[in-house]
DOKOLLUM-277362 format. One record per atom (N, C-alpha, C): x, y, z. Coordinates in pm, whole numbers, padded with zeros to 5 digits, always signed. Layout:
<pts>
XYZ
...
</pts>
This chain:
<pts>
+05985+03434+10372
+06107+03496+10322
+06087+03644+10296
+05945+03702+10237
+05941+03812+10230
+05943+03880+10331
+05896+03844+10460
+05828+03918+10547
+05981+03926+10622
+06037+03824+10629
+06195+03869+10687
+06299+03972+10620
+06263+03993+10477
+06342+04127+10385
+06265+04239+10455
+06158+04208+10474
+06079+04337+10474
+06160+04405+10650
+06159+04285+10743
+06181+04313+10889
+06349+04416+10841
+06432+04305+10787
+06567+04345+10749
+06570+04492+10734
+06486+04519+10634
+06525+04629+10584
+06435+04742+10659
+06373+04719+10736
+06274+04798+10892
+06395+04891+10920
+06496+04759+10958
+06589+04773+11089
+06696+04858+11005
+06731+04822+10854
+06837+04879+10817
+06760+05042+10820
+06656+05079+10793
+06621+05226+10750
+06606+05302+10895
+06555+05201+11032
+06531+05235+11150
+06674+05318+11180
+06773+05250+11186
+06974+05249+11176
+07033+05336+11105
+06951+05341+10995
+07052+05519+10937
+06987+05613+10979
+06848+05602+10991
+06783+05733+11033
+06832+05768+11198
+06858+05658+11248
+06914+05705+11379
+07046+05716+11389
+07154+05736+11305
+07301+05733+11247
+07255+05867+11163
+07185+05935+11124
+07173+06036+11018
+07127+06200+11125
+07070+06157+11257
+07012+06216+11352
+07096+06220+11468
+07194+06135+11479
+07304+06138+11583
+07356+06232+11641
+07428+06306+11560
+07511+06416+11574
+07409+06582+11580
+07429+06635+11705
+07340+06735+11713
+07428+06844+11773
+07471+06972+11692
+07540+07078+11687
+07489+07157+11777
+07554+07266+11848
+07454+07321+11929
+07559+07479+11954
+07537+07584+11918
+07584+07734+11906
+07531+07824+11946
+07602+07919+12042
+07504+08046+12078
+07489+08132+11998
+07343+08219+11965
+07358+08292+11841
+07422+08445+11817
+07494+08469+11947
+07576+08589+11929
+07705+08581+12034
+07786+08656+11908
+07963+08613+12060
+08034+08767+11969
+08075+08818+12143
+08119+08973+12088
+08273+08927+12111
+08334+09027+12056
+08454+09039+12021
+08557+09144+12074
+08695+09194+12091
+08728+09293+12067
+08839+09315+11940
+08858+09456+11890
+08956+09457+11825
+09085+09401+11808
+09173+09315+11764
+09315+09254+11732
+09329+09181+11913
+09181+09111+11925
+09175+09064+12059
+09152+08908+12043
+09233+08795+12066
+09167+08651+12066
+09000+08621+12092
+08921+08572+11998
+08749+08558+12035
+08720+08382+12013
+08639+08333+12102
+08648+08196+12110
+08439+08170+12070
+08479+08107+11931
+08310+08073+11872
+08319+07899+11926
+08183+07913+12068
+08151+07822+12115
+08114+07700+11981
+08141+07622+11994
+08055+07467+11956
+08060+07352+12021
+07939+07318+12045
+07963+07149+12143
+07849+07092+12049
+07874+06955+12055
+07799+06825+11995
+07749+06712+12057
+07605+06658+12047
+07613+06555+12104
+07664+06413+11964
+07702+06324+12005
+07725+06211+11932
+07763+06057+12036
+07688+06025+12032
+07705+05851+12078
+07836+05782+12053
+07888+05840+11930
+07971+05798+11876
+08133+05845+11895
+08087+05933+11956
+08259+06087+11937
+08362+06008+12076
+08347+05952+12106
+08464+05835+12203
+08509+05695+12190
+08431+05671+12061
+08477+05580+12004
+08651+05593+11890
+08706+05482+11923
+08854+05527+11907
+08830+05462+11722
+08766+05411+11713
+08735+05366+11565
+08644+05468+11479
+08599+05578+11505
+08567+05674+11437
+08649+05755+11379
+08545+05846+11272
+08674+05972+11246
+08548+06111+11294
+08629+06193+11296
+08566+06326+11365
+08597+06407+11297
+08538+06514+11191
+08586+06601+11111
+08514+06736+11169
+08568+06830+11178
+08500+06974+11262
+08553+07075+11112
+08473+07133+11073
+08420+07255+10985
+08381+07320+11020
+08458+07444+11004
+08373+07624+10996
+08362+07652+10910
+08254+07705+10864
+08260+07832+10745
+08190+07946+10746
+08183+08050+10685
+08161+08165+10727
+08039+08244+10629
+07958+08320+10642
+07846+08397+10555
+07742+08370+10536
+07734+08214+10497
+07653+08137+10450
+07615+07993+10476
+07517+07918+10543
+07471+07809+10576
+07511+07667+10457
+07579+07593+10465
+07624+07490+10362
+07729+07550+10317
+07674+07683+10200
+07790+07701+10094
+07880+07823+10102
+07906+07825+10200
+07982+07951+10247
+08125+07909+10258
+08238+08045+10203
+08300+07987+10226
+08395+07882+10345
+08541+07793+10364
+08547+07704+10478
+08649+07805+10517
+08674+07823+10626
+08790+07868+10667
+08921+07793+10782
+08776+07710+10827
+08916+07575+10919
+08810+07469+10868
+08931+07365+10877
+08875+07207+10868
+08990+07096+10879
+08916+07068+11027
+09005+06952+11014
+08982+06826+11057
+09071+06730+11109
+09019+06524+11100
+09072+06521+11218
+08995+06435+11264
+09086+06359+11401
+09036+06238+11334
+09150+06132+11324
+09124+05987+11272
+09098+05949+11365
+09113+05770+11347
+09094+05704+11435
+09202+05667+11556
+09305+05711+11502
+09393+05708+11615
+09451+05845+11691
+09341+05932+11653
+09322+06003+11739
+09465+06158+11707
+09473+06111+11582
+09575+06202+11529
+09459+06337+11485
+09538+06453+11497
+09446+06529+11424
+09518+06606+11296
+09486+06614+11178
+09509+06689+11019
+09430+06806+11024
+09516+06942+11000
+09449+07049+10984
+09432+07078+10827
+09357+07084+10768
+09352+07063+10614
+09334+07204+10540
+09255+07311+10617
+09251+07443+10621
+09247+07535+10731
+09285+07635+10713
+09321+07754+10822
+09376+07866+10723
+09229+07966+10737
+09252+08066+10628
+09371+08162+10681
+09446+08200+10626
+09538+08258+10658
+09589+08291+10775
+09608+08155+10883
+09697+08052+10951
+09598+08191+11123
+09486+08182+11132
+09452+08267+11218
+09357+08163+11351
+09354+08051+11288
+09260+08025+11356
+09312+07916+11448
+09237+07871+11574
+09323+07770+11689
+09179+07655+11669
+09154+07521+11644
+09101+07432+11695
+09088+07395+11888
+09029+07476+11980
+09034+07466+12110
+08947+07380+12205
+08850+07318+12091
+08787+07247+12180
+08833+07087+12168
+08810+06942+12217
+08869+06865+12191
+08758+06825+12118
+08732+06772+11999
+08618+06707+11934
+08595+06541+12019
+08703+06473+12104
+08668+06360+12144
+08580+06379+12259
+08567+06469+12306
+08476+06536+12383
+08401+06654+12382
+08348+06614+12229
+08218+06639+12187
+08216+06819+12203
+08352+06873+12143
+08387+06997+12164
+08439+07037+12048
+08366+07141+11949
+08442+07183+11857
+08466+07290+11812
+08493+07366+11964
+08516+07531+11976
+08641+07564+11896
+08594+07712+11769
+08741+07753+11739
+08767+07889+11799
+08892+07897+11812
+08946+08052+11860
+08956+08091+11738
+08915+08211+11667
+09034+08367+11609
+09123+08367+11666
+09234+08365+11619
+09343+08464+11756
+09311+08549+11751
+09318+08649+11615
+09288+08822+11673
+09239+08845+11544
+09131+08919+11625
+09005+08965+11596
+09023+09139+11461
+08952+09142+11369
+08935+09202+11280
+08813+09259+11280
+08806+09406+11217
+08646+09418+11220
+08573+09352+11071
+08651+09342+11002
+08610+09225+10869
+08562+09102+10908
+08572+09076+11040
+08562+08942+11115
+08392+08946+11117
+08332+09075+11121
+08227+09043+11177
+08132+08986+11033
+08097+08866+11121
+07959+08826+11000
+07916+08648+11084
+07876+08610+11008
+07762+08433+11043
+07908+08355+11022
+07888+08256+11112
+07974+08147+11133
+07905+08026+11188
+07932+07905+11112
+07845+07799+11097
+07992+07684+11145
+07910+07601+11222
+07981+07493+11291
+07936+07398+11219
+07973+07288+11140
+07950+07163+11086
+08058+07029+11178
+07978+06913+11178
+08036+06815+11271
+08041+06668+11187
+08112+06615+11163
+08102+06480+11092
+08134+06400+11178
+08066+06234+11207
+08100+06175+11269
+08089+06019+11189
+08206+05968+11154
+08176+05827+11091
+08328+05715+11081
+08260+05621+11034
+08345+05524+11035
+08350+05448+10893
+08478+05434+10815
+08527+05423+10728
+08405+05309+10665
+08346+05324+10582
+08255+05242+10505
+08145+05146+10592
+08087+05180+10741
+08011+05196+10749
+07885+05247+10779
+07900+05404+10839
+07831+05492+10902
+07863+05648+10890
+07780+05720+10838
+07846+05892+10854
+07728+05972+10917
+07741+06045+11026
+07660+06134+11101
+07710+06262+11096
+07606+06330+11066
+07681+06478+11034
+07582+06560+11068
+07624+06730+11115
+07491+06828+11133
+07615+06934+11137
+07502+07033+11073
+07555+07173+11080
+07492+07319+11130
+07518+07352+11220
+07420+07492+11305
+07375+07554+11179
+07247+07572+11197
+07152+07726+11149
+07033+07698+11220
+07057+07852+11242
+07156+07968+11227
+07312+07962+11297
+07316+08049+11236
+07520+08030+11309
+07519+08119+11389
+07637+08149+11437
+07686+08262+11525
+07720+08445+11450
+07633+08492+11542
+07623+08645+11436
+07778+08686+11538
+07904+08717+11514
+08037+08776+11551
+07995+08931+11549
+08042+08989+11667
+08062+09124+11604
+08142+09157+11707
+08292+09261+11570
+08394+09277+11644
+08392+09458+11692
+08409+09437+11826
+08386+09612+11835
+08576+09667+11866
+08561+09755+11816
+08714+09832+11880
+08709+10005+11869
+08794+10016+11945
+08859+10159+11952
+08874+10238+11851
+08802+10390+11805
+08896+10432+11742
+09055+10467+11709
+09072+10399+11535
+09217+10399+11532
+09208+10521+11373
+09318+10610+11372
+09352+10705+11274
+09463+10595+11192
+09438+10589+11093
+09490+10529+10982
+09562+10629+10860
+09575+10734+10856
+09641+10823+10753
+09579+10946+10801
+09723+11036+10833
+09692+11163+10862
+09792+11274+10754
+09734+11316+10644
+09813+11363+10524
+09778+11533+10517
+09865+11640+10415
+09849+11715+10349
+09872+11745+10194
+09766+11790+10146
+09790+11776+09978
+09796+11923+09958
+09913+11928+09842
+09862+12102+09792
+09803+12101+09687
+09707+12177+09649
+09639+12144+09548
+09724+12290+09451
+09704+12387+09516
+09820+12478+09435
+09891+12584+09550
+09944+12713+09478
+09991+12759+09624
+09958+12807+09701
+09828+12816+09695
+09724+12912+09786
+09623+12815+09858
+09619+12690+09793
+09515+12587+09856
+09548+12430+09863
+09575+12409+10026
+09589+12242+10060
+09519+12182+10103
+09478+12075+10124
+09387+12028+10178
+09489+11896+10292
+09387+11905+10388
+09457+11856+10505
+09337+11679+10533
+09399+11559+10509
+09323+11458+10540
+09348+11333+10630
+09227+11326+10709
+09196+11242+10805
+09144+11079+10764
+09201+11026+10796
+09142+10859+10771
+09109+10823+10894
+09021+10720+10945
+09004+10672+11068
+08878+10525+11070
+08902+10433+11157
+08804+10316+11136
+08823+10323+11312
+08685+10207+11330
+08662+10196+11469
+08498+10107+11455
+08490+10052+11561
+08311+10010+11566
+08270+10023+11710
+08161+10099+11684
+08077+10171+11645
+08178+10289+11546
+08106+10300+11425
+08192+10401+11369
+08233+10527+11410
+08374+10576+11420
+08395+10706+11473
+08336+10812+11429
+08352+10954+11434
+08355+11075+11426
+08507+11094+11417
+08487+11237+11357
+08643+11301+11307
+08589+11471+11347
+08673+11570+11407
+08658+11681+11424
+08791+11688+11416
+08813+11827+11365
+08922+11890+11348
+08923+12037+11402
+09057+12036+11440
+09117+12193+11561
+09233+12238+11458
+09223+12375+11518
+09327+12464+11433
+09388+12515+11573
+09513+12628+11541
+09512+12735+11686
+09433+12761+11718
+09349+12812+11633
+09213+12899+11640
+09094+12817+11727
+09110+12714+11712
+08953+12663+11756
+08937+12524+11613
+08779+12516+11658
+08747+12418+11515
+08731+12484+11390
+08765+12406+11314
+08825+12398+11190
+08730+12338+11075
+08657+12421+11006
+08562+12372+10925
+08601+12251+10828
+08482+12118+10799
+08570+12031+10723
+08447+11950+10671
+08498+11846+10569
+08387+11769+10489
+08414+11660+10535
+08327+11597+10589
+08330+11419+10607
+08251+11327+10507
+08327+11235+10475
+08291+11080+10376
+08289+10976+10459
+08139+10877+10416
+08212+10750+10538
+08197+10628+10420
+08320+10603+10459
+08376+10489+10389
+08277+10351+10384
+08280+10261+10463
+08209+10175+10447
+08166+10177+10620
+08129+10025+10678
+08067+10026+10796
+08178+10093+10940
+08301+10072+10918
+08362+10093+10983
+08463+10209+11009
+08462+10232+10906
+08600+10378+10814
+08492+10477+10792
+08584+10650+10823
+08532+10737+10764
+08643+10804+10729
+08655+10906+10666
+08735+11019+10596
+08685+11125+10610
+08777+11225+10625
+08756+11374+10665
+08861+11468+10644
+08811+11606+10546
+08918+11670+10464
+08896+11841+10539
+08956+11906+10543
+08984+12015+10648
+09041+12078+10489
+08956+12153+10440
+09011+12263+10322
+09054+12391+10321
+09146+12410+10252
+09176+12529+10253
+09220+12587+10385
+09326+12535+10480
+09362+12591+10608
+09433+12694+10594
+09408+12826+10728
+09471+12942+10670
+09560+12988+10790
+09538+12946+10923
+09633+12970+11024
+09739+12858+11013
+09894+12948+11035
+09961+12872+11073
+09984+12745+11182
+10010+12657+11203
+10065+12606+11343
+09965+12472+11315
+09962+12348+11410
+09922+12251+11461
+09767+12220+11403
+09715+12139+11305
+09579+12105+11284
+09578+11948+11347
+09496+11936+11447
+09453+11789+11572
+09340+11777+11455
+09369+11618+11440
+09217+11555+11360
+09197+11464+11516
+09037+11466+11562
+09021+11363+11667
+08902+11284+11637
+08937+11193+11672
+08885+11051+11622
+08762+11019+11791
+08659+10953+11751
+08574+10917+11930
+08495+10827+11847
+08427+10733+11930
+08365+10688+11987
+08296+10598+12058
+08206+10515+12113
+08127+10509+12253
+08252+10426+12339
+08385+10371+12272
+08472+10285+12326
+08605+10382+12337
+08620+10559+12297
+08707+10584+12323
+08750+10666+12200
+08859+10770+12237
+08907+10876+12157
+09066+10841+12136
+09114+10940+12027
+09231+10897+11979
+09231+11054+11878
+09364+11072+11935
+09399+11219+11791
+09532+11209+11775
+09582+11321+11670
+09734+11272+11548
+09696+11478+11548
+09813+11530+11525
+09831+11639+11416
+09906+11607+11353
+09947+11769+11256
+09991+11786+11144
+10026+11932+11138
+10177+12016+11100
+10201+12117+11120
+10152+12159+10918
+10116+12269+10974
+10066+12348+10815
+10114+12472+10842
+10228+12499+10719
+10226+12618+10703
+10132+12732+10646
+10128+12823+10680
+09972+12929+10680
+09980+12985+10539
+09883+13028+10459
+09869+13076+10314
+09970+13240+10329
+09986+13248+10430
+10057+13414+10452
+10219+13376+10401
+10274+13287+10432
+10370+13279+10400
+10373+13242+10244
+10248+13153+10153
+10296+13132+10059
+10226+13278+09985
+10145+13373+10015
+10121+13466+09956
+10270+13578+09957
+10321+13581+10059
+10443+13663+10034
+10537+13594+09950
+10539+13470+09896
+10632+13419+09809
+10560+13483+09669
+10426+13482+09694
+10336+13487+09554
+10389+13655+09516
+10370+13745+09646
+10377+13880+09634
+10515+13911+09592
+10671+13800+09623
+10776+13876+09594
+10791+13830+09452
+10740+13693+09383
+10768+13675+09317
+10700+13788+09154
+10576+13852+09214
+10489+13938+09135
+10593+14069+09142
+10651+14120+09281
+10744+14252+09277
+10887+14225+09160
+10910+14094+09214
+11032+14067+09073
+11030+14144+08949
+10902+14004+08916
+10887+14050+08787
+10812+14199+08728
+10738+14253+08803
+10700+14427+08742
+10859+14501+08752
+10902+14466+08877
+11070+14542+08854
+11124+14507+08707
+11119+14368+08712
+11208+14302+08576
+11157+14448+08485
+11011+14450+08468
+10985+14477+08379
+11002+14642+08344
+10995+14664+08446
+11030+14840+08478
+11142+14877+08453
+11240+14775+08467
+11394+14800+08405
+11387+14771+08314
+11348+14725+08240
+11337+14634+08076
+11287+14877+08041
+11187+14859+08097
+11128+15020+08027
+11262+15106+08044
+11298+15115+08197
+11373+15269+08222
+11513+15256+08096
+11565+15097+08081
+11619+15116+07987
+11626+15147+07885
+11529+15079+07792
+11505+15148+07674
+11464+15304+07657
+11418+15345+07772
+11402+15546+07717
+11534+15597+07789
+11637+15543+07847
+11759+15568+07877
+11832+15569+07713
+11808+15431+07648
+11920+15453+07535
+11827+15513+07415
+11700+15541+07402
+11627+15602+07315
+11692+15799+07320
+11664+15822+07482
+11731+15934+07486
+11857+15952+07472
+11945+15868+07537
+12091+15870+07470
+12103+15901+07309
+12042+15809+07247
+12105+15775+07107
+12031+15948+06992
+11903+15993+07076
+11832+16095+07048
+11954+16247+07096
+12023+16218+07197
+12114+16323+07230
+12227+16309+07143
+12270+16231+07088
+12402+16133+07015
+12410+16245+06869
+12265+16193+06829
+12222+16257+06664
+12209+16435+06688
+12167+16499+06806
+12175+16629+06743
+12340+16676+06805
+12406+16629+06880
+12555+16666+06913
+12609+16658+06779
+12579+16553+06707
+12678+16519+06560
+12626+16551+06450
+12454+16709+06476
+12428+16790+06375
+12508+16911+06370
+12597+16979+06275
+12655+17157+06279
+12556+17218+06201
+12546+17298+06316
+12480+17457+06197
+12535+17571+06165
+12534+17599+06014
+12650+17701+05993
+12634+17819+06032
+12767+17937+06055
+12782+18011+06124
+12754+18174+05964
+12717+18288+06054
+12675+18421+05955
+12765+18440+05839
+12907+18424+05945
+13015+18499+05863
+13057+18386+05750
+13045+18260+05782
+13126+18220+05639
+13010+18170+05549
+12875+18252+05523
+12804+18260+05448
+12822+18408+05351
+12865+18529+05450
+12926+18632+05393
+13066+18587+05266
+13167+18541+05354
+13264+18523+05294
+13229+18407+05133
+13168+18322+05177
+13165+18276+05093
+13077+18363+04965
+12987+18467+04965
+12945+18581+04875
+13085+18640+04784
</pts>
């Protein structure tokens, strides 16, 4: 009796370990992309089991992190072959491969450069209370989304009336460059880079009138925007008439007062008399 528990339970541990090993995930470890372009992350599986109409088939992605990363699709094909989409992070993603044939490719539709990072294929394969086979790729798939430079905000600020500053936003991968043109030629300027993909670029203090081109490059391509700036000449002659105003103001404020100082000074000796020889005699 013992020796038959012992066989029993051979066979039961032989049976999960080969039910626990079943399912074997299989991912290439790099898939390029383009910008706001549909990208398709291969997954195929083997399973003994994945054509059986009495199984269930559950296909998981998740993203960053191996196990505990977050999910971004997941969904069931029961046993009758229905399929439940249970997640789809903000409704982007296509289920394209058929999991009954051992396919559990997802599309992006369109591609982000936030997109780029690890993506992990997980595969479940089981049957309602008595078998679950499961595996999940690692390493995952390293994504990387490349695109075009794109200009994202092309602004002018005045900081007062003599000084604006003129600014460039721009993202792209490989990260762009930003140069800036005046009439004149190039246009001296400060660049910031934002994070992996974005940079910023400020063109200070512009002093020719007419057209400032911010241009955006690189290794996939160029892209430029202007911006009309009026020239510091015009706001210095506002500065200069508004300075002639006021010394006039003030010059009339003066010529007047020694106008009625002298008036009122001519006023007082007209309305002094000085007496005359004779009616100092007479009056003797």
């Amino acid at each position: 009796m013992t020796a038959l528990r012992l066989i029993l339970a051979a066979l039961i541990v032989r049976n999960t370990v080969s039910v626990q090993v079943d399912v074997k995930v299989r991912v290439p470890s790099r898939v390029s992309g383009r910008l706001g372009a549909p990208v398709i992350l291969p997954c195929k599986f083997n399973s003994s089991f994945a054509h059986y109409t009495t199984v269930e088939i559950t296909v998981l992605w998740r993203t960053r992190k191996f196990f505990e990363g977050p999910v971004i699709f997941h969904s069931v094909n029961s046993a009758n072959n229905e399929t439940l989409i249970k997640v789809n992070a903000r409704e982007r993603y296509t289920l394209v491969g058929n999991p009954r044939e051992q396919d559990a490719s997802l599309q992006l539709d369109w591609a982000e450069l936030e997109d780029n990072d690890q993506y992990f294929c997980r595969v479940e394969v089981s049957r309602k209370l008595i078998y679950t086979s499961k595996h999940e790729s690692n390493p995952g798939i390293t994504l990387e989304v490349t695109g075009q430079p794109e200009i994202l905000n092309l602004t002018q600020h005045r900081v007062n009336q003599t000084h604006q500053i003129l600014t460039c936003t721009a993202e792209g991968n490989p990260r762009p460059t930003i140069t800036w043109t005046n009439p004149r030629g190039n246009q001296t300027s400060v660049t910031r880079i934002l994070d992996h993909y974005r940079i910023e670029s400020w063109a200070h203090n512009p002093q020719v009138t007419g057209n400032y081109t911010c241009t955006v490059t690189n290794q996939l391509g160029t892209t430029s925007r202007s911006v009309y700036y009026q020239g510091n000449e015009v706001m210095l002659s506002f500065e200069l008439l508004l300075v002639i105003i006021c010394v006039s103001t003030v010059l009339l404020i003066i010529l007047l007062a020694v106008g009625v100082f002298i008036w009122r000074a001519k006023k007082d000796k007209g309305s002094y008399t000085v007496g005359h020889p004779e009616d100092d005699i007479n009056s003797t």
